[in-house]
C-alpha positions in Angstrom: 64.4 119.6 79.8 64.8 122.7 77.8 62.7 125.4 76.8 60.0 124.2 76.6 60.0 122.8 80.1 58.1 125.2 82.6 60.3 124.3 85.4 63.6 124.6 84.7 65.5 128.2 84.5 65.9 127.9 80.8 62.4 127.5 80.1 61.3 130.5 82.6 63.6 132.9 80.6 61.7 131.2 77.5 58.4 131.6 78.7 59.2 135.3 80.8 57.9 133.8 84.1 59.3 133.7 87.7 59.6 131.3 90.1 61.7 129.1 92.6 64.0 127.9 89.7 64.0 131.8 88.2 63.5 134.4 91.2 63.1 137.8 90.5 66.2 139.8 91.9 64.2 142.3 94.2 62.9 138.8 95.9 66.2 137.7 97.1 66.3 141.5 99.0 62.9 140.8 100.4 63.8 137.3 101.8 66.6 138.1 103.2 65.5 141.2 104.9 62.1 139.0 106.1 64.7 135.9 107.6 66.9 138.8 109.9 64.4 140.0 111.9 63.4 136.9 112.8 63.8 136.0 116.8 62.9 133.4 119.4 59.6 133.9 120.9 59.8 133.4 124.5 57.3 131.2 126.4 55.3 133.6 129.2 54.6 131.6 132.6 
């Protein structure tokens, strides 16, 4: 569990990758601009 681990936050930064442990900052903007839109579909009868 350290840099040379590929999941943990350390070894991102190590490595230069991105992912769940180590998202890219513009990502957070895009998720939480894709969850507010989000409304309840409603059933047509």
């Amino acid at each position: 569990m350290g840099k040379g681990d590929k999941k943990t936050k350390r070894g991102k930064i190590h490595i230069g990758t991105h992912g769940v442990s180590r998202p890219k900052k513009n990502a957070a903007k895009k998720s939480a601009a894709k969850a507010a839109p989000k409304k309840a579909a409603k059933k047509a009868k």
